[in-house]
N, C-alpha and C positions, 0 to 999 in steps of 0.2 A: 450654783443655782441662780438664777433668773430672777431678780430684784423684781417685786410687784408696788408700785408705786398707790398708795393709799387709796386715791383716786382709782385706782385700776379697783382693787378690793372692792370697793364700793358699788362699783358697776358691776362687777360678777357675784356679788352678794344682792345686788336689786333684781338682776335676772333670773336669779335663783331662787329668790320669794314668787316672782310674778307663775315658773313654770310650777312651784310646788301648790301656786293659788287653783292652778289650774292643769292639775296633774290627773284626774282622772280624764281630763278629758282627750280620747287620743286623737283629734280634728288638731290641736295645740300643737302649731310647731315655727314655722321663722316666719311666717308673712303674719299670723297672729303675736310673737312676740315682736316681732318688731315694732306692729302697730301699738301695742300696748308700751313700749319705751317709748315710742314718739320718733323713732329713726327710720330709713328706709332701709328695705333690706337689703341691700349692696351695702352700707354701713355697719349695720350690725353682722353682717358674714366674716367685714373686715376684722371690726373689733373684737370680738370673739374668740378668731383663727388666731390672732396675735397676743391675745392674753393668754388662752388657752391650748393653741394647736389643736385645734378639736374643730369640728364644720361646727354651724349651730344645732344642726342634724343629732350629730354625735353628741355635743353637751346637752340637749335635752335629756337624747335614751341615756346617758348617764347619770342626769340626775334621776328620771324616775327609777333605774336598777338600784341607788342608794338607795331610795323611798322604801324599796319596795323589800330592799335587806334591813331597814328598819322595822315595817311591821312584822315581816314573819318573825323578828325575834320579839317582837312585843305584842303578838295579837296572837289570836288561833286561829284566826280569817286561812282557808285553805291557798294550793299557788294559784289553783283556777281564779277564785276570788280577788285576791293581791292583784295579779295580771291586771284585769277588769279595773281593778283602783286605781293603779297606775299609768293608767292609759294606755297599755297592751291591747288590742283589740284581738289577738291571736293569742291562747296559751301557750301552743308551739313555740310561734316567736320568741316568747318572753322567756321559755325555759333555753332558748338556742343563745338569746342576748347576755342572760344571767349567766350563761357557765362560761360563755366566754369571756365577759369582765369578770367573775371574781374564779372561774376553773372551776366550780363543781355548782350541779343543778340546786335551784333554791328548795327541793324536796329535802336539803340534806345539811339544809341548816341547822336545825336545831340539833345534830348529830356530831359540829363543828364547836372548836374555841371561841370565843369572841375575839379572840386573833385574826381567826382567818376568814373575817370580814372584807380586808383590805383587798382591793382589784387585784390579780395579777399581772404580771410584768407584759405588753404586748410588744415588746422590742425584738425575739425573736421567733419566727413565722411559725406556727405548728403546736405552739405551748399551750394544754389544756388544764393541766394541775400547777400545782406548786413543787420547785426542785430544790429548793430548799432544805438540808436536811442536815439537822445538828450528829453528830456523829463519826465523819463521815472520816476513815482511817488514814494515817499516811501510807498504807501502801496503796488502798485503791488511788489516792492523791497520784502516787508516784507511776503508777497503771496508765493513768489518764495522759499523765505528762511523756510517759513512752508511744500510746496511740499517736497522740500528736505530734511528735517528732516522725514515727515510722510511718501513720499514713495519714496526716494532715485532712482528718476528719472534714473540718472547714472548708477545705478546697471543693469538695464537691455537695455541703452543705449549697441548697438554692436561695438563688437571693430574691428579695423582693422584688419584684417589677412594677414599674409605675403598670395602675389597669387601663393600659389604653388598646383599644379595638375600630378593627376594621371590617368589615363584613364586605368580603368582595362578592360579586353581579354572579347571581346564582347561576348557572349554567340549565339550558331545558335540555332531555334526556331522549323527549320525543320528535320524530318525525315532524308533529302537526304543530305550523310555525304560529298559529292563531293561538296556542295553550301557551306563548307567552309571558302575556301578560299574567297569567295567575303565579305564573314561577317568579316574577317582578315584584307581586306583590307581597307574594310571602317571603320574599327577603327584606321587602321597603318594611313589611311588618314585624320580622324578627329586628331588623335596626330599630325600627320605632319603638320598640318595646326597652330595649336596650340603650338606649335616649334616655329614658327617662329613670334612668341610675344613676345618683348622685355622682355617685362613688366611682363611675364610669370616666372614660373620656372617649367618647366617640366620635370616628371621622362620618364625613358627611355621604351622603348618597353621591351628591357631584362628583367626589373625592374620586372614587372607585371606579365610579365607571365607567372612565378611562384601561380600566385596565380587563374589561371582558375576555378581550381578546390578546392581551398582552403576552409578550414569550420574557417577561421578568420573571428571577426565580420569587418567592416568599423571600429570603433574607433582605432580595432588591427592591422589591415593593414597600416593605414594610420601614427601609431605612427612608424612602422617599416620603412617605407617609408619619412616619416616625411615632409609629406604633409597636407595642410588645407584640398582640397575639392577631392573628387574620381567620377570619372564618371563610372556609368555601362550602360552597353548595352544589347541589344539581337537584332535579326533580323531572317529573310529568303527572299530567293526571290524564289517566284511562277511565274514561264511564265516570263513577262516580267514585273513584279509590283515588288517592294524591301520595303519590311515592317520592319520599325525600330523601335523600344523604348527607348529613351536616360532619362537618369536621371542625376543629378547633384545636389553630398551631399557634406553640411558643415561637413566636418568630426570628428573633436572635439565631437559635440552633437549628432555626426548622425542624425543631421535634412536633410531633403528634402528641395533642394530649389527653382529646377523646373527638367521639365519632361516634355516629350512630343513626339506622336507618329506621325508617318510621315507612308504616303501610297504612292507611287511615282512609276510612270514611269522610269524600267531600265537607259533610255537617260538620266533621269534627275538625277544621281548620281552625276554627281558632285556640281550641287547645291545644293545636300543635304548635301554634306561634309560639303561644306562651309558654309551653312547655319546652320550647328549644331555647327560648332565650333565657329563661331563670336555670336550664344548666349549665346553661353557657357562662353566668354569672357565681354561681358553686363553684362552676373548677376553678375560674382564677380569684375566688373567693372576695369577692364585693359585695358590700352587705347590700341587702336592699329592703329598705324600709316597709314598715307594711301598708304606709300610705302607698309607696311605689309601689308595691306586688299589688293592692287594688287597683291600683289604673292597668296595673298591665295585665290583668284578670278582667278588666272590662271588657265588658264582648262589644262591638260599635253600632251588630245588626243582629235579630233572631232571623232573618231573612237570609237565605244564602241567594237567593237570583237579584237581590236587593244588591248585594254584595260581590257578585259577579257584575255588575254590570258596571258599581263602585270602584271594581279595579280595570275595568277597562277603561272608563273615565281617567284613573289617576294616572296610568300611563302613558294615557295623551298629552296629560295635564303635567307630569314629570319633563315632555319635550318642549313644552314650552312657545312652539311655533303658535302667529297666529292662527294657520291653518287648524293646528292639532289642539289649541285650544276650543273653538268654534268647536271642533268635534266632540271633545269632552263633555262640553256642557250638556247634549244629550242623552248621554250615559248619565250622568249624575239625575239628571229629573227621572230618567225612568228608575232609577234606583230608590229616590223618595217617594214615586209610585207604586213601588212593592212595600216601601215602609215609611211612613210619612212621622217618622218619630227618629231618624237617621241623622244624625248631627253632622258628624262628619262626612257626609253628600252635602247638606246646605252650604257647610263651610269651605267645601269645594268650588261648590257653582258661585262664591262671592270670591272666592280668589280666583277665580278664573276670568271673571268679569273683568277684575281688577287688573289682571296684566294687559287683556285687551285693550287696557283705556291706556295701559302707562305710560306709553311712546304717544300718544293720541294731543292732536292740538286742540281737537273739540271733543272733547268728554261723553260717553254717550249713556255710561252705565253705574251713575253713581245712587243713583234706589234700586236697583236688584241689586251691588253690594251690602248696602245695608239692608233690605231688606231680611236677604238668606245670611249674612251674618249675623241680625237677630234673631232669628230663628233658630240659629245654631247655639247661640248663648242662653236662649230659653231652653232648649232641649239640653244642652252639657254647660253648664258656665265652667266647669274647669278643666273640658278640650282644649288644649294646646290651639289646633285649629282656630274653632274658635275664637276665640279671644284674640287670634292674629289677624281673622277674617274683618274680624272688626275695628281693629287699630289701621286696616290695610283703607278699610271706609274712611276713617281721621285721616290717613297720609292721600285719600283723593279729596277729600275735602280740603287740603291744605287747613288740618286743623291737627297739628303735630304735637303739638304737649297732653293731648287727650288720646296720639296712639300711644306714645312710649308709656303709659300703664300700661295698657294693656299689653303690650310688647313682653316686658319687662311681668308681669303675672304670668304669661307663656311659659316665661325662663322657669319659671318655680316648679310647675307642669312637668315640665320637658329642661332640663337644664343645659342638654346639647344642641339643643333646635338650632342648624345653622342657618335659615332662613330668618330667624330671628335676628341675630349675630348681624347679619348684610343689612339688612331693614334700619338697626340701631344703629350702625357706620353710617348707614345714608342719613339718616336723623342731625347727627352730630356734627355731621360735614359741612350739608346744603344747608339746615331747616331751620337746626336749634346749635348754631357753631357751640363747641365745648371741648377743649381739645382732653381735657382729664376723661371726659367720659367719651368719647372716638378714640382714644388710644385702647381705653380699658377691651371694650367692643371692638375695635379691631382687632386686636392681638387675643382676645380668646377666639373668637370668628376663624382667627390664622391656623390655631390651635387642630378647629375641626375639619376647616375647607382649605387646608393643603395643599391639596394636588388637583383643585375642580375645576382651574381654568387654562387656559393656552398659556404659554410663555410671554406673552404682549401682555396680556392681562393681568398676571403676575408680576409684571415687571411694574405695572403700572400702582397696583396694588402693594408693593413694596414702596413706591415710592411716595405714595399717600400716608404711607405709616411712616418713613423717613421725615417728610415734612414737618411731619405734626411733632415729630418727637425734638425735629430741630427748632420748632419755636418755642418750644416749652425749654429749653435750654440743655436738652441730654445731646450732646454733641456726640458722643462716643456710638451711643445707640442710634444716629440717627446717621452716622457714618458706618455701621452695618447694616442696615435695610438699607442704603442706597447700592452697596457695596452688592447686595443682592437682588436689587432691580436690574444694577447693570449686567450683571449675570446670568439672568434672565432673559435679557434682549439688548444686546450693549449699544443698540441704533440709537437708542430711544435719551435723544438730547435732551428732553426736558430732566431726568436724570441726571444727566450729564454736567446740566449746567446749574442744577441744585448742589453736585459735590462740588462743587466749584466756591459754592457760597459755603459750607457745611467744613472744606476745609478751612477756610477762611475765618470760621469761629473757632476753630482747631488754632492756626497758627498767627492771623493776623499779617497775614502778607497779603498785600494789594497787587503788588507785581503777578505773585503766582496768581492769583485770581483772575484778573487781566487774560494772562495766557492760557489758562485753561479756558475761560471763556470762550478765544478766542479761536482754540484747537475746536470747539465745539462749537463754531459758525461756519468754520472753513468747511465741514460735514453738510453743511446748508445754508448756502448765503442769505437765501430770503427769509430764514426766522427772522420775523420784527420784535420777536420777545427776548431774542438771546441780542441781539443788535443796541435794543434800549438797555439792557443789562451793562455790554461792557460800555457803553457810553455814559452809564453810572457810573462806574466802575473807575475809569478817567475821570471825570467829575469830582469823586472823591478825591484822587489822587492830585485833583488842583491842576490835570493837565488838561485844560481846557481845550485845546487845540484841538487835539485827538476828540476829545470828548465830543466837540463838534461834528468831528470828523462821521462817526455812529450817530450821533441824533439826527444830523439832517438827511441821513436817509433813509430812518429813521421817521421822521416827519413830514417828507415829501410823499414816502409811500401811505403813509396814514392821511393825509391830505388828499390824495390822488384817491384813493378808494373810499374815503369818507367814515373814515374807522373812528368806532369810540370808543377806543382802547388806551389804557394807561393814563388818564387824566392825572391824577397825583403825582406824575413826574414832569405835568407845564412848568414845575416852577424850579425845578433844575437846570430845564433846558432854556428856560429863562435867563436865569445866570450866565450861562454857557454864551447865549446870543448875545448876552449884553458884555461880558469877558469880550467876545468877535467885534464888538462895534456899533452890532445890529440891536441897536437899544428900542426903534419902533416895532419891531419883530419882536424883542424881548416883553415890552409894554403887554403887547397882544396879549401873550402868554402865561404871565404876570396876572392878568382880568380874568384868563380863561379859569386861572388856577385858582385864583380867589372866589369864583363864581361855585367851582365847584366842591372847595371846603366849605364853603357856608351852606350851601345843599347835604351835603354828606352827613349822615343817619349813623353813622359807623363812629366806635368807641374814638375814633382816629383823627376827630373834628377839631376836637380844640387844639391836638399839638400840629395837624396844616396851617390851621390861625395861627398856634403860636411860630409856625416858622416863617411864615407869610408877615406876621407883625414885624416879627427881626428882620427880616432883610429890609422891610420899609421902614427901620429905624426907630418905629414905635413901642419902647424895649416894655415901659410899663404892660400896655396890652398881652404882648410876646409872653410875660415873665406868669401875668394871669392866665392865660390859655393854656402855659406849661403844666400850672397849677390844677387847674383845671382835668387835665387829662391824666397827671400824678394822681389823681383818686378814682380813675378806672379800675376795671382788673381784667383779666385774661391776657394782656397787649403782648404782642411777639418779641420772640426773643433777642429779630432784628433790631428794635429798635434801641435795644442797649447796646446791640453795634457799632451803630455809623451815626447816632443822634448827634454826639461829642463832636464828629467831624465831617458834619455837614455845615457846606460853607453858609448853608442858609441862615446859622446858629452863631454865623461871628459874630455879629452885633451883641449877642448877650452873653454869650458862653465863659466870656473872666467877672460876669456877674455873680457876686456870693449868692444870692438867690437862685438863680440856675444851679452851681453847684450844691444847694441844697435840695432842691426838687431832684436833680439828678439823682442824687443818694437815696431820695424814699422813692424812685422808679427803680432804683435800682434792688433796693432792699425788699420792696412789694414784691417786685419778678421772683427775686430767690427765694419767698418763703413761699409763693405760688408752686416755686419747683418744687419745692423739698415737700411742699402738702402730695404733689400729682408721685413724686419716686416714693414718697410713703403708704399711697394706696397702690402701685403698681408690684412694687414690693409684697406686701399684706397678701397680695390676689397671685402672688408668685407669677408674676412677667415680662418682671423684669431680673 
């Protein structure tokens, strides 16, 4: 068993006062506890999962199903009642939660031992009572053990499958290619409902729809996708009847696991959404909360031409063109013209605005975004939508730590939302650098938008996750995403010339780096960025010549086109000039490079000082500024690379002092790593 370390106790004993303080109330779940311990809720998901193996989802409904097996044996409060107390909001629920943690319904307690209070076992899939039974002879014993030898029961017992789903691009049924968009919507609304299942992992709309027209079998989509089960569809609507066919395959075997045709009245679309998606959710048995069955019980319009015109809008609005956004935004106003109480239209028409501005040098629509994203948060504050429309307002405002709430409140909503997932990568990268939380959001992002973009983009995208993993210090991992950009698109140099440095923290060979470099210039002579690389690269190596060789042309082309690229390397190529002779060239460069560490805003300031103090010999200053930047955090993994042997660093580097700051950079970066693989870990992805 699993040592709980006192501290641990104590935090799952405080969280377990705060949910029984607030146990009737069934609103109470992770964004309310969280706030009440003072953590955020990506932390407490964390901590939770790792003391408990349980979401915090599941340890709450488990502490109210104790609660709730306390009163019935202590009170005469009835189950309807109890429910109610407990924060059930459905008796239903309550009696489907209860039989399943302890095997038999809470009507049937007081009919029970005080024994068989205790949960039963959920290790193996299917188990509703207790099998437990004192008794039990050596011959049935010896029965069981002949089954097993002659026909190995277990073999064809089913195993659990991770619940992951894909809902491939419904097929229309009809001639009339304008009824489309309705057959679009009611798939984007069976995913969207299906989103918002914890317990779910669902791939994205981008994902799939790639494969409309695809001649892949199921077993080949779904390993691309890397998914267990795939939904297909088809429909048409005649007049005012909407004819569906939904299916739902285990994908591994390409089995059938159910299916079934619906004939419905127009009005009655949205309990058809919902009605296909919470079966879709029973057969591969995911629970879904009754917070989650209300949102997906939520109807968005009593208006159906409101609603018609809403998904002709999001279709537009799905393509993304300028063109077809312009068009969008019509459908959406006339749709808040049949119902002027429509949340998800408003939240439309501000995200629609907002793509038009986002390639945009002058801004044109930043109050109709807010605008109709307020309006949308006044009608639904806990539309997914919503609350994106409005954080999408912060990222045109360039006011970034005011979207990621609301970004991150989406998640709670909707915990698939891969629009969200992109949004928070872009945060992390450009806006708010953080490489723990751009890995965490890239890689669950990766999870659901697998398959959404070309192979360029992918490749690129792999190598944005490679990057990041290789400054935070996971070399291994950051030599597989590169390993799969190149795979991707093996042109694509700037890859190329990242494994180059990546094996490089693998083996420490300057040579091999050199010539891999170098294999990846000879593919394009004029990169100036793989050019100044191995002219570091030599540099390092103390082979100044060569080094020369790369820089100055290097510097001639940045000179000749008036580039302001690479400043933090004037003062290598400094060296380099003055190694050559060229010590009033060197001078130059030397100013330029000073010029622009003292300018520089970037955690990176004071160790340019300190290498800029050391080569002028001024070791005190050098040894302060080292100091100095020794009490940053986040700093690249490079730089516990090549600091030691950068010649910039002679002057101080047999300084005890430097080998002291060296060891608390060095020791800072490691416990940095080990905090980032301990939540990557925790979040399962790594």
């Amino acid at each position: 068993m699993q040592e709980t370390h006192p501290i641990d106790g104590d935090f799952i004993d405080k969280i377990t006062a705060i949910i029984e303080e607030n146990i009737s109330d069934e609103k109470f779940g992770v964004s309310e506890l969280a706030s009440e311990t003072g953590m955020s809720r990506s932390n407490l998901l964390r901590k939770v999962k790792k003391l408990t193996k349980l979401s915090v989802s599941q340890f709450v409904r488990q502490i109210r199903l104790k609660k709730a097996m306390e009163m019935l044996r202590q009170t005469s409060l009835n189950v309807s009642e109890i429910s109610y107390k407990v924060g059930f909001g459905s008796t239903s629920y309550f009696i489907k939660c209860f039989r399943d943690y302890y095997g038999y319904p809470p009507g049937e307690v007081g009919k029970r031992d005080m024994n068989a209070d205790h949960p039963i076992s959920g290790d193996q899939p299917g188990i509703k009572r207790r099998t437990a039974f004192i008794g039990i002879t050596i011959a049935t014993g010896l029965i069981i053990i002949l089954l097993f030898i002659f026909f190995d029961p277990l073999s064809t017992q089913p195993k659990d499958l991770e619940k992951s789903i894909a809902v491939l691009p419904f097929q229309n049924d009809s001639n009339d290619s304008t009824n489309v968009y309705i057959i679009n919507g009611l798939m984007e609304s069976i995913l969207n409902n299906l989103q918002k299942i914890e317990d779910l992992r669902v791939i994205s709309r981008t994902s799939v729809e790639k494969y409309r027209t695809s001649p892949r079998t199921i077993p080949e989509i779904a390993k691309e996708l890397n998914v267990n089960y795939l939904i297909e569809g088809s429909g048409q609507k005649i007049d005012d009847q909407i004819l569906l066919s939904v299916q739902l395959i285990e994908a591994p075997g390409d089995k059938h696991l159910w299916s079934s045709q619906y004939d419905r009245e127009a009005k009655d679309i949205f309990n058809l959404q919902n009605e296909v998606a919470k079966s879709i959710a029973a057969e591969i048995k995911a629970i879904i909360t009754p917070e989650e069955a209300e949102r997906i019980d939520k109807v968005p319009t009593e208006d159906l031409v409101a609603y018609d015109y809403f998904l002709k809008g999001l279709d537009l609005l799905n393509k993304r063109t300028h063109e077809n956004l312009k068009d969008a935004i019509p459908n959406f106003l006339r749709a808040i013209e049949h119902d002027n109480d429509f949340a998800r239209a408003y939240a439309a028409i501000a995200m629609a605005y907002y793509f038009l501005d986002e390639n945009q040098v002058e801004k044109e629509y930043a109050d109709s975004i807010n605008r109709y994203a307020d309006k949308a948060l006044l009608l639904d504050s806990q539309l997914p939508q919503s609350l994106i429309a409005k954080a999408l307002f912060y990222m045109h405002n360039g006011e970034y730590e005011l979207a990621v709430s609301y970004f991150e409140k989406a998640l709670e909503y909707n915990p698939n939302y891969d629009l969200v997932f992109a949004f928070l990568v872009d945060l992390y990268v450009n806006h708010l650098p953080n490489t723990e939380k751009y890995l965490e959001y890239a890689l669950k992002g990766l999870q659901l938008d697998i398959g959404s973009y070309d192979s360029v983009t992918q490749s690129f995208s792999y190598l944005h996750i490679s990057n990041a993993f290789a400054q935070s210090g996971f070399v291994k991992e950051a030599e597989k995403y590169i390993d799969k950009s190149l795979a991707y698109y093996p042109q694509n140099l700037y890859s190329e010339y990242v494994k180059a440095f990546i094996l490089y923290a693998k083996n420490k060979d300057l040579f091999e780096t050199k010539r891999l470099l170098i294999d990846a210039l000879k593919k394009d002579t004029t990169r100036l960025d793989i050019i100044q690389e191995v002219g570091k690269i030599c540099y390092y190596m103390r082979d100044f010549e060569s080094a020369y060789f790369y820089y100055r042309r290097f510097i001639d082309v940045r000179e000749a086109l008036k580039l302001d690229i690479y400043p933090g390397e004037n003062a290598k190529i400094a060296i380099v000039l003055s190694e050559m002779g060229r010590v009033e060239e060197s001078e130059k460069y030397f100013n330029a490079f000073r010029v622009y560490a003292e300018k520089d805003k970037s955690i990176y300031k004071p160790l340019s000082l300190a290498a800029y103090y050391s080569y002028m010999g001024d070791t005190d200053r050098a040894i302060e500024n080292l100091r100095v930047f020794s009490e940053q955090d986040n700093y690249h993994y490079w730089i516990l690379l090549f600091l030691e042997i950068d010649p910039l660093v002679d002057n101080i580097k047999n300084l005890p002092e430097f080998q002291n700051i060296l060891n608390e950079i060095e020791t800072k970066f490691r416990n940095y790593h080990e905090q980032i693989r301990s939540s990557l870990e925790e979040e399962e992805l790594i």
